[in-house]
C-alpha positions, -999 to 999 in steps of 0.1 A, spaced: -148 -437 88 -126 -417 63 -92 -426 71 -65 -404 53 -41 -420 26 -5 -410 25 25 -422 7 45 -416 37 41 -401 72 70 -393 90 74 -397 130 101 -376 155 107 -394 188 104 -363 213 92 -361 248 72 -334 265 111 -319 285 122 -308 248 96 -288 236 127 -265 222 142 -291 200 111 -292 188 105 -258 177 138 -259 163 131 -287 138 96 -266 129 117 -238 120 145 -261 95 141 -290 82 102 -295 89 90 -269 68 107 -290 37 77 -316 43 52 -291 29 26 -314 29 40 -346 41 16 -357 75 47 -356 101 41 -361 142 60 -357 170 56 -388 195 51 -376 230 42 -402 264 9 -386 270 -21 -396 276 -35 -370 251 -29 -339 228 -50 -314 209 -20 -303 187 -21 -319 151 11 -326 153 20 -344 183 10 -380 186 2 -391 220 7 -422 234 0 -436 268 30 -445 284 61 -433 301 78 -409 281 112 -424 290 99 -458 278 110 -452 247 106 -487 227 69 -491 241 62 -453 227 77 -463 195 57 -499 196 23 -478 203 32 -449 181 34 -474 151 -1 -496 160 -18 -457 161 -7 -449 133 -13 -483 114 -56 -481 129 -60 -449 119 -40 -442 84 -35 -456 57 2 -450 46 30 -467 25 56 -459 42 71 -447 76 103 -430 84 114 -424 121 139 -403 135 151 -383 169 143 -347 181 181 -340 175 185 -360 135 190 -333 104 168 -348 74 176 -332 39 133 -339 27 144 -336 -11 168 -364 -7 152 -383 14 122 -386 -11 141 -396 -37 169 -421 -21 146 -456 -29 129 -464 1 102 -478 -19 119 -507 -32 123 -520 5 106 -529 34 131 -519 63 164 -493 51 186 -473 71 220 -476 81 224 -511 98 242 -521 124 244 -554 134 209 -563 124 189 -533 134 186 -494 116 204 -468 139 171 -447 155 192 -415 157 203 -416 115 167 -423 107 147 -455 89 121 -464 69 94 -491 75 67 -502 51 35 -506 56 41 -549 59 71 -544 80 41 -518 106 19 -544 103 44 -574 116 60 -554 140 22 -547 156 14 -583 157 31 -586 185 14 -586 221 29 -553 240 37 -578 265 60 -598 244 95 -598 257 107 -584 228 88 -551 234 81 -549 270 119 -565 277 136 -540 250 159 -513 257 165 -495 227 134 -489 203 154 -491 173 165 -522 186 134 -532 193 121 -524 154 151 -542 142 148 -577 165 110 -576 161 117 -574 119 142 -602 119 117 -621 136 92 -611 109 114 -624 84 119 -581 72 150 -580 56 173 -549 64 189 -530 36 219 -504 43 220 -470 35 254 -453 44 236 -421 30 220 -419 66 239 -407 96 236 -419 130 264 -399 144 293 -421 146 304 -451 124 295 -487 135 330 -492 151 315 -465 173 339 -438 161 329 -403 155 314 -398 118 315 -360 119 302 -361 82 265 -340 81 242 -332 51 257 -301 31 251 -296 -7 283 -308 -15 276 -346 -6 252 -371 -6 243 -373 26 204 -375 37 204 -373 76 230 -362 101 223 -372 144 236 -360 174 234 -318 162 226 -288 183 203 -260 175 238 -241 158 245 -271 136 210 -272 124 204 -240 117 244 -238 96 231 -271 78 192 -252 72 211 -223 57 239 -247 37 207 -257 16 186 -225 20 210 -193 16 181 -175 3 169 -179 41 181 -153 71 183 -178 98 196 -151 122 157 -138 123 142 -174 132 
């Protein structure tokens, strides 16, 4: 079997209710992947579109969609790296390429011991292959609530170490205050959570004035 080889793939936690969000990412950020593989993961029990991965579960179970999502995508590619986000996380591509992932095995920003889902993390391939070990029936899958919490309990018991990015946004700080600060050209920041179709577009345009987002 020829299995594709990437440096990275990059995965969007969606669900089939927000097909808008989704064509909202495919007209910003998205098109900055070019030709990075990217899916949207969707609780289905399959999809014809090359861009949504299906997996067979509840949509609303969002940890066991993650958990299947990752053991897909570790049978059938062959990848260095991973980097998950939501439906509603800006990602600047450029800086995300270049911010270091590769010298770790689990980076995001960290709080308490797991990456923040919503600011967006990387995983390497090791880190994929622990986390898929595990039976689905394990109580640290089947018995999870969050899925980044999941990712980040299931690494600690891997022995993954988590390394902290305060480059990526989850939305509010880890005293669980606002952190209205998003991507713009004038900072550093990579990723920016909890943004509306308006906000994407502004921050789209921030980096792309060239682009008339009023005809999207």
């Amino acid at each position: 079997m020829n299995i594709p080889t990437h440096n990275l793939l990059v995965l969007i936690m969606n669900c089939k209710a927000n097909y808008e969000r989704r064509l909202e990412l495919c007209r910003t950020w998205v098109t900055d992947l070019q030709d990075i593989p990217y899916y949207f993961i969707i609780g289905e029990k399959s999809s014809s579109h090359p861009h949504i991965l299906a997996v067979d579960c509840d949509d609303a179970n969002l940890p066991m969609k993650l958990y299947l999502a990752y053991k897909i995508c570790f049978e059938r590619e062959r990848f260095d790296y991973v980097f998950t986000c939501d439906d509603d996380t800006y990602v600047v591509v450029d800086r995300l390429l270049n911010c270091g992932f590769e010298k770790y095995d689990y980076m995001g920003h960290i709080y308490k011991s797991h990456a923040e889902g919503g600011a967006g993390f990387f995983l390497s391939r090791r880190a994929i292959e622990e986390i898929t070990s595990f039976s689905p029936n394990d109580p640290l899958i089947s018995q999870a609530i969050a899925s980044d919490t999941m990712v980040g309990n299931l690494c600690h018991a891997s022995k993954v170490v988590a390394h902290h990015d305060n480059r990526f946004k989850q939305g509010y700080s880890s005293e669980k205050k606002p952190d209205p600060v998003l991507p713009h050209p004038d900072n550093n920041v990579i990723t920016g959570h909890y943004l509306n179709r308006e906000q994407f577009r502004q921050i789209y345009q921030s980096f792309h004035p060239e682009k008339n987002m009023f005809l999207l």
